[in-house]
N, CA, C and O atoms as CSV, one atom per row, in Angstrom:
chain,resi,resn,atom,element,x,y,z
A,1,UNK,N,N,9.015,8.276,3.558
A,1,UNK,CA,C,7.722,8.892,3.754
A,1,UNK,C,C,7.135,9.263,2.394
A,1,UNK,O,O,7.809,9.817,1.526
A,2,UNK,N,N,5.802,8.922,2.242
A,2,UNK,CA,C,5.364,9.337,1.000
A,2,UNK,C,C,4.619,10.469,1.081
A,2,UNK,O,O,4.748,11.128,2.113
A,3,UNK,N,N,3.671,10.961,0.022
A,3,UNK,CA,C,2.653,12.152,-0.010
A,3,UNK,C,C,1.576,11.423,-0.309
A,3,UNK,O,O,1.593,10.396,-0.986
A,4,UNK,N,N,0.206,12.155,0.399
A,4,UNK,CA,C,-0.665,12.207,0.454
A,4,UNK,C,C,-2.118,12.917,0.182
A,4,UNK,O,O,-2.282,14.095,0.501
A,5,UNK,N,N,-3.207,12.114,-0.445
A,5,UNK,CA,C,-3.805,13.395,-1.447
A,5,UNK,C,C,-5.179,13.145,-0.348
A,5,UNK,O,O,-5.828,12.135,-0.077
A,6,UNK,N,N,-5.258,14.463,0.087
A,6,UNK,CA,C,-6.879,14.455,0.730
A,6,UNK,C,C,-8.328,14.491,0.520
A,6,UNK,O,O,-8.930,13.863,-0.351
A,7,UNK,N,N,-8.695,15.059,1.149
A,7,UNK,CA,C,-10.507,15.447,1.042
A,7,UNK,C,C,-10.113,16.450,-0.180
A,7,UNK,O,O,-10.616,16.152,-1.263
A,8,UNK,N,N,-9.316,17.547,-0.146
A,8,UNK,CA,C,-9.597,18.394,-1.465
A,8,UNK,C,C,-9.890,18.133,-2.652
A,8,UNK,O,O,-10.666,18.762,-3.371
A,9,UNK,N,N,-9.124,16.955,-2.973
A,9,UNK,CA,C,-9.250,15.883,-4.057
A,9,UNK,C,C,-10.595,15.782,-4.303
A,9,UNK,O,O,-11.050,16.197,-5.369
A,10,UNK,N,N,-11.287,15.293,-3.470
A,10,UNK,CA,C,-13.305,14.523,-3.736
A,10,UNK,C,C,-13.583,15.619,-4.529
A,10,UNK,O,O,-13.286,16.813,-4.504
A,11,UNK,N,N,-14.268,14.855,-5.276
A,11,UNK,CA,C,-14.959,15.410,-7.167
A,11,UNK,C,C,-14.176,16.282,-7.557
A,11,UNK,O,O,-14.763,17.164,-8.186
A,12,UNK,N,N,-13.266,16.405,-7.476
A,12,UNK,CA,C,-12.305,18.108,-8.156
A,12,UNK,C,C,-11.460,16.756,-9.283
A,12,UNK,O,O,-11.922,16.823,-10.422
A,13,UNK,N,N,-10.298,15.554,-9.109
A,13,UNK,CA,C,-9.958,14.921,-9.819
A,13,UNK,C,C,-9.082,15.867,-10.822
A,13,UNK,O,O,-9.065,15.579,-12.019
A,14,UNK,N,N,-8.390,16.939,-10.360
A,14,UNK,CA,C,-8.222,17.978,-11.099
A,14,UNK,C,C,-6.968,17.070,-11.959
A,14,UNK,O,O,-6.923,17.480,-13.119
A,15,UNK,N,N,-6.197,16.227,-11.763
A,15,UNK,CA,C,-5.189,15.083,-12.933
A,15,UNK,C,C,-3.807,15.762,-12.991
A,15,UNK,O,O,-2.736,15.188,-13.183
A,16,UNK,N,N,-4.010,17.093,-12.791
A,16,UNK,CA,C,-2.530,18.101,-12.643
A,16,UNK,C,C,-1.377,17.133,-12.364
A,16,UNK,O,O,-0.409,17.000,-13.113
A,17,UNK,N,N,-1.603,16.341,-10.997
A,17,UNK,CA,C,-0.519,16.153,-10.405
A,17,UNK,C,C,-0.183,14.333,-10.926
A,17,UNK,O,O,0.634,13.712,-10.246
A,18,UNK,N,N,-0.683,13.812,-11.802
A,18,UNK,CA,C,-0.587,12.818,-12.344
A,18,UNK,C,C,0.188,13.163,-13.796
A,18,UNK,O,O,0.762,12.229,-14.357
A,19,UNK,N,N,0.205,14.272,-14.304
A,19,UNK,CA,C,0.999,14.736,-15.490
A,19,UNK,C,C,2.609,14.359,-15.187
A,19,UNK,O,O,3.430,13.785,-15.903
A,20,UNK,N,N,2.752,15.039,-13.536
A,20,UNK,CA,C,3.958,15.805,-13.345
A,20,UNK,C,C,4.553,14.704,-12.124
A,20,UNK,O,O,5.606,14.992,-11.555
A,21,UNK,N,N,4.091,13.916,-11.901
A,21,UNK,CA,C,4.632,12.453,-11.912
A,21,UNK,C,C,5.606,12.402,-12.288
A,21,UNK,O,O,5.633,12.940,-13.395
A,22,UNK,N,N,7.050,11.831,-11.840
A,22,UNK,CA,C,8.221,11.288,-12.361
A,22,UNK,C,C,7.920,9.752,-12.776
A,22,UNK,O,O,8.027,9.143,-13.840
A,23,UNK,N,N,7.441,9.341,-11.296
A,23,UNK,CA,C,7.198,7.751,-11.771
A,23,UNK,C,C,5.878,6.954,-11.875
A,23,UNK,O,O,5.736,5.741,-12.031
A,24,UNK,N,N,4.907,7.968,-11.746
A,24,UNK,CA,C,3.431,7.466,-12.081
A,24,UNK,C,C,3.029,6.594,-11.137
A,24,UNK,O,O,2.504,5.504,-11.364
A,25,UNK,N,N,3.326,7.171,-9.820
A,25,UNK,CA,C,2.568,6.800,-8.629
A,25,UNK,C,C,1.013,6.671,-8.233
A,25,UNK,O,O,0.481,5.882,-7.453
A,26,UNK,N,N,0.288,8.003,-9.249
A,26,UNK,CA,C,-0.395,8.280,-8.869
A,26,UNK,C,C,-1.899,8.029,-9.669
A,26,UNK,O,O,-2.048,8.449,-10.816
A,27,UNK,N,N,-2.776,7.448,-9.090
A,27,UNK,CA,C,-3.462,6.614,-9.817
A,27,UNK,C,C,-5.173,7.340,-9.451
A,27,UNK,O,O,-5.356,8.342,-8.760
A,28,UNK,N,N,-6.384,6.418,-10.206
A,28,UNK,CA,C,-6.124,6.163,-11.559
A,28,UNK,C,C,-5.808,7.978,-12.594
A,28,UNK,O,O,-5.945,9.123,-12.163
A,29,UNK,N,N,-5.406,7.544,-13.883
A,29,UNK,CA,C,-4.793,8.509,-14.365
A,29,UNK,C,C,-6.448,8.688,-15.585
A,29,UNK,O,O,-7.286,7.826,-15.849
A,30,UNK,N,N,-6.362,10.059,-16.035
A,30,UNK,CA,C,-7.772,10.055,-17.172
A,30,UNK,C,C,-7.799,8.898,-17.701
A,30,UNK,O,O,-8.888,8.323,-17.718
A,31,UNK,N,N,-6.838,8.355,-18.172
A,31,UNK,CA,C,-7.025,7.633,-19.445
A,31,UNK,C,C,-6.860,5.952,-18.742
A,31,UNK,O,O,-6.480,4.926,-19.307
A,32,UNK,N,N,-7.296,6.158,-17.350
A,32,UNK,CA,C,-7.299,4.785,-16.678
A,32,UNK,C,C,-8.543,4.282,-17.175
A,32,UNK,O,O,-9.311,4.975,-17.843
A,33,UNK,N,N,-8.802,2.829,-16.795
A,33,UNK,CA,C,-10.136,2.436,-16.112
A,33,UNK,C,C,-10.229,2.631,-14.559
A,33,UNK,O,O,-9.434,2.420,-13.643
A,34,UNK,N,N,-11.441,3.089,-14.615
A,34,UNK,CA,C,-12.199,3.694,-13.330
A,34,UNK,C,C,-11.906,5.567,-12.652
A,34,UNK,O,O,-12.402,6.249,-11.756
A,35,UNK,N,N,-10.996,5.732,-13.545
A,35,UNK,CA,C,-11.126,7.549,-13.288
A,35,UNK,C,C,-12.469,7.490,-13.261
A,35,UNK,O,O,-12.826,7.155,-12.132
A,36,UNK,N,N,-13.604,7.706,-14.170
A,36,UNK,CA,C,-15.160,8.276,-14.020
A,36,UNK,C,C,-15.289,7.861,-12.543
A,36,UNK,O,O,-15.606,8.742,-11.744
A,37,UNK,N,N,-15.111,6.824,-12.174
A,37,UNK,CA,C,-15.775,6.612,-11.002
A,37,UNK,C,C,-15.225,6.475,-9.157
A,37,UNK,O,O,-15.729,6.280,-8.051
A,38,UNK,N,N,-13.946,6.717,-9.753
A,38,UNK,CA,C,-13.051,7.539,-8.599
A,38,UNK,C,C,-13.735,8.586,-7.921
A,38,UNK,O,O,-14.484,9.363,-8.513
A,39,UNK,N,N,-13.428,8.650,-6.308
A,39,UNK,CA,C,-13.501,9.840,-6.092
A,39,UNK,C,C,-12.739,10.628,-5.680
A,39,UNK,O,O,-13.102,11.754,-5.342
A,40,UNK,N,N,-11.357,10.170,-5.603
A,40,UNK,CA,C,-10.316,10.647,-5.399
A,40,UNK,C,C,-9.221,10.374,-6.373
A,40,UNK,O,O,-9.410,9.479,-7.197
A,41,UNK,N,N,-7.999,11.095,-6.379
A,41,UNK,CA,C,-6.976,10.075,-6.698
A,41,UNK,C,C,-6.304,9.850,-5.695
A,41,UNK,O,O,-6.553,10.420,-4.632
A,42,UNK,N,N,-5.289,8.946,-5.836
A,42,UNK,CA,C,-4.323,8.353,-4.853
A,42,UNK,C,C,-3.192,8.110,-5.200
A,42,UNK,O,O,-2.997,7.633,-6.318
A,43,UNK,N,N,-1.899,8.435,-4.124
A,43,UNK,CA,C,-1.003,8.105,-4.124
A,43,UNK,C,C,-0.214,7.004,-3.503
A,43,UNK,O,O,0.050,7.104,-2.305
A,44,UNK,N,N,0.148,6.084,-4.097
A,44,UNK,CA,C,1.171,4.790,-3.895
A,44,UNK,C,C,2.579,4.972,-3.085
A,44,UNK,O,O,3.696,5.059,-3.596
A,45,UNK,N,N,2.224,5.010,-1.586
A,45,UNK,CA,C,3.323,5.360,-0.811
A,45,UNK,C,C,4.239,4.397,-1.204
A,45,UNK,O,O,5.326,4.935,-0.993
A,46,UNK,N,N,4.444,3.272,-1.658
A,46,UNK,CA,C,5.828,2.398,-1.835
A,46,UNK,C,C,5.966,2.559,-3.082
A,46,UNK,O,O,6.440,1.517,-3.536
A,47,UNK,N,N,5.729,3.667,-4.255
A,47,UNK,CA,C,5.947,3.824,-5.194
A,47,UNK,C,C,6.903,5.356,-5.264
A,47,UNK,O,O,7.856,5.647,-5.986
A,48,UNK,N,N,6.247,6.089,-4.275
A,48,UNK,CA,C,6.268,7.501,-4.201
A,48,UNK,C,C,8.280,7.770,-4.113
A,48,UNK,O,O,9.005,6.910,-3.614
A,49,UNK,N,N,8.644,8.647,-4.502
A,49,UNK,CA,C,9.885,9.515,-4.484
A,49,UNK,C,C,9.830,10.224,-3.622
A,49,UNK,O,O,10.858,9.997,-2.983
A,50,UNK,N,N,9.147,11.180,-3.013
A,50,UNK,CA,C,9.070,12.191,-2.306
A,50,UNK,C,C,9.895,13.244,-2.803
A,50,UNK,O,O,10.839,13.885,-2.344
A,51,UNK,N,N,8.969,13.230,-4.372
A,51,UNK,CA,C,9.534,14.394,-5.243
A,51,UNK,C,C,9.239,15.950,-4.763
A,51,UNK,O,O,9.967,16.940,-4.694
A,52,UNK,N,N,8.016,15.750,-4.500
A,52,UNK,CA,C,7.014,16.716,-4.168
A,52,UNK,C,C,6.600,17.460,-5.265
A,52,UNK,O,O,5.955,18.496,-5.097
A,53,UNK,N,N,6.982,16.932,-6.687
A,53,UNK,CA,C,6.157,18.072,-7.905
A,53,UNK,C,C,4.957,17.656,-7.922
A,53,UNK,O,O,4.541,18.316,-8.874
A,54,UNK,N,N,3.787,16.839,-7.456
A,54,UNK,CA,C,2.315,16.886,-7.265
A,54,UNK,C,C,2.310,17.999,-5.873
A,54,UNK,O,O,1.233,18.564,-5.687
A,55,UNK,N,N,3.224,18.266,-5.095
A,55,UNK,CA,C,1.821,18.923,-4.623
A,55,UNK,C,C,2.009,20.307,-5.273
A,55,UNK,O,O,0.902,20.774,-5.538
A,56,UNK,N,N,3.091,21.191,-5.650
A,56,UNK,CA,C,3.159,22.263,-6.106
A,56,UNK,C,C,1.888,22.147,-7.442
A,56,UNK,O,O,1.184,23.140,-7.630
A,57,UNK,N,N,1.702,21.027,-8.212
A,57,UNK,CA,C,1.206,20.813,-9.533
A,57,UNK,C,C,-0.564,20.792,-9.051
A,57,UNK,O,O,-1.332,21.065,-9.974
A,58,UNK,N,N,-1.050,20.560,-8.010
A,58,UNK,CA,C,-1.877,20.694,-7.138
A,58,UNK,C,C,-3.039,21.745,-6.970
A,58,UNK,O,O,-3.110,22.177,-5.819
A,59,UNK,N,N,-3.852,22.191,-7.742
A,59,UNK,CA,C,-4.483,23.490,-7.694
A,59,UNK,C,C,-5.494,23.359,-6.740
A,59,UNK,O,O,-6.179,24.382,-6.769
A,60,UNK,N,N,-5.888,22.582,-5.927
A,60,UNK,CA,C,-6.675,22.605,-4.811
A,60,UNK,C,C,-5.738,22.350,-3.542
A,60,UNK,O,O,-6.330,22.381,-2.463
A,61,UNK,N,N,-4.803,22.181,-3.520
A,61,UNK,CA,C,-4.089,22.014,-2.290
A,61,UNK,C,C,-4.298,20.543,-1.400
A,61,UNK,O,O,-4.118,20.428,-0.187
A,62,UNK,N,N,-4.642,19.676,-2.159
A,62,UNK,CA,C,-5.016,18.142,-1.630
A,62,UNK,C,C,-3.514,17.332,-1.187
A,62,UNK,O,O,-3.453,16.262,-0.582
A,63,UNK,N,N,-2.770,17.860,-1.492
A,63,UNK,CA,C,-1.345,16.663,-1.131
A,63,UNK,C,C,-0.196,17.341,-0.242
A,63,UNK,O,O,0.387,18.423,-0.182
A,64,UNK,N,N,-0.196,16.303,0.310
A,64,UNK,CA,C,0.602,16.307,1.698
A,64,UNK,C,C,1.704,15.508,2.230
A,64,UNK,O,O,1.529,14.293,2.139
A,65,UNK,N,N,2.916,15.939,2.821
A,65,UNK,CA,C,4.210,15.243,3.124
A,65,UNK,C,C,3.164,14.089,4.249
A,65,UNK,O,O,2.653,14.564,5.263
A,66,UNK,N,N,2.992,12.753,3.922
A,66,UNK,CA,C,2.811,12.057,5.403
A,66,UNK,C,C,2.777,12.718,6.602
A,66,UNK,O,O,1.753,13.266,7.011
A,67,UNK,N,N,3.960,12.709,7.279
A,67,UNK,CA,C,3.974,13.566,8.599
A,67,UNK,C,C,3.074,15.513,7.878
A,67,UNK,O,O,3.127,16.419,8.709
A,68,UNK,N,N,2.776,15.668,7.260
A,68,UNK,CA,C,2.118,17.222,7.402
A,68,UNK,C,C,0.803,17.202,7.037
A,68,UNK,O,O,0.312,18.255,6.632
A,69,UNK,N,N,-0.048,15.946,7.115
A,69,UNK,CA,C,-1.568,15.700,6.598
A,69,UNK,C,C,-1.921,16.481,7.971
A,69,UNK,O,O,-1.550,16.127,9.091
A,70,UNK,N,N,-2.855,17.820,7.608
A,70,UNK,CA,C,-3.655,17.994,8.789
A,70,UNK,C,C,-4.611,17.283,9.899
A,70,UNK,O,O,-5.701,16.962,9.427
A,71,UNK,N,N,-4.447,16.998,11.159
A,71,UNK,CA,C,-5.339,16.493,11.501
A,71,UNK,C,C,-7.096,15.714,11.250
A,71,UNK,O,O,-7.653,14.720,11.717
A,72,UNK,N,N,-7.450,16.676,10.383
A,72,UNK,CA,C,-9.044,16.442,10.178
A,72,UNK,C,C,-8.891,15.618,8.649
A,72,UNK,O,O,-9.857,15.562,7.888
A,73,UNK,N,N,-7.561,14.991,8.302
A,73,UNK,CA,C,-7.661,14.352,7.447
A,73,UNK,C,C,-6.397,13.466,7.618
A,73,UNK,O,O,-5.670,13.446,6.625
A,74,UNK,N,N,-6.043,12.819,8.554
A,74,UNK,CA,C,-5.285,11.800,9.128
A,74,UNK,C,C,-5.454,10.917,8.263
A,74,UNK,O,O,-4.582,10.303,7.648
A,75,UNK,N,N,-6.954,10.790,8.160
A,75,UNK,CA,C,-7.964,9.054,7.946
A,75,UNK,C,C,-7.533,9.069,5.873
A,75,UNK,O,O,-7.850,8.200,5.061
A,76,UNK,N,N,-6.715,10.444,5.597
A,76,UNK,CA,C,-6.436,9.710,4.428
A,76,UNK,C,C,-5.008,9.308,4.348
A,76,UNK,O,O,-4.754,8.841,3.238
A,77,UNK,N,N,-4.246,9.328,4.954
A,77,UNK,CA,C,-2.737,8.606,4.578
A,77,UNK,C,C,-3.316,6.755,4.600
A,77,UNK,O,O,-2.852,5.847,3.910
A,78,UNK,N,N,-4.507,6.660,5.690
A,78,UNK,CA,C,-4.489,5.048,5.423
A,78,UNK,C,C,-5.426,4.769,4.201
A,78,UNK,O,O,-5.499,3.702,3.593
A,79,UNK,N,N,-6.180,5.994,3.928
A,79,UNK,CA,C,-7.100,5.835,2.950
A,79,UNK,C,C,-6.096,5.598,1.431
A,79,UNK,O,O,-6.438,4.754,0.603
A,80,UNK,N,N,-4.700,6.572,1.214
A,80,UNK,CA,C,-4.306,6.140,-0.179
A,80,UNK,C,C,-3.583,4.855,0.288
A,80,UNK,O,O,-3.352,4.606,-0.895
A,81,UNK,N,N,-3.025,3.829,0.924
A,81,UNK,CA,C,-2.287,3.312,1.347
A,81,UNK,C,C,-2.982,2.226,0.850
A,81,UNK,O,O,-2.261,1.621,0.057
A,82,UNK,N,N,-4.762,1.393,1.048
A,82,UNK,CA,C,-5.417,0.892,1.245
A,82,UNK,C,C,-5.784,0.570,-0.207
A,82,UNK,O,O,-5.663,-0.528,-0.751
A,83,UNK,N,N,-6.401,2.068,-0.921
A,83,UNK,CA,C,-6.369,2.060,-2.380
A,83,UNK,C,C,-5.314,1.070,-3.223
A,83,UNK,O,O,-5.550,0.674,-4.364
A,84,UNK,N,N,-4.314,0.796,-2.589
A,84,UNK,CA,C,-2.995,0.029,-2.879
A,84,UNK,C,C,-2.634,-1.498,-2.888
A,84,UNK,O,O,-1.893,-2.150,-3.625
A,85,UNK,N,N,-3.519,-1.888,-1.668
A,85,UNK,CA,C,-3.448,-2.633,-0.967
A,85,UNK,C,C,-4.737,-3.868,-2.033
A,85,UNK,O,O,-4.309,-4.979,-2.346
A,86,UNK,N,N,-5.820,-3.562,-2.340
A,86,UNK,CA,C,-7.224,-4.339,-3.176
A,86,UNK,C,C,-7.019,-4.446,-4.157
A,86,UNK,O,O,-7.849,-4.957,-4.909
């Protein structure tokens, strides 16, 4: 099971939890191409550890165990999954 970054994420991009990455799942990073124009970041469930130091690293509270994404944001476990996928 991987983690998952939600709606909290949109325009915040706060990068915290891309520092504290073990294996740099989590994309794009500042110094990517296309951070400016992200509106989220995302996490790479077949990359992911299920470290869990993004979500503690997390200052908006956007990331989530798979199974613990609240309801009213289901639509992002397929949303980072997809990010993955293009």
């Amino acid at each position: 099971m991987a983690y998952v970054i939600s709606e909290p994420c949109i325009g915040t991009k706060d990068a915290s939890c891309t520092e504290v990455c073990p294996v740099d799942c989590i994309h794009p990073t500042p110094d990517e191409p296309g951070f400016d124009t992200a509106e989220q970041l995302f996490i790479d469930p077949d990359e992911c550890i299920d470290c869990d130091a993004c979500v503690e690293a997390c200052p908006v509270d956007a990331i989530f165990a798979e199974d613990q994404v609240p309801d009213e944001w289901r639509s992002f476990i397929e949303r980072n999954a997809a990010h993955y996928r293009t």
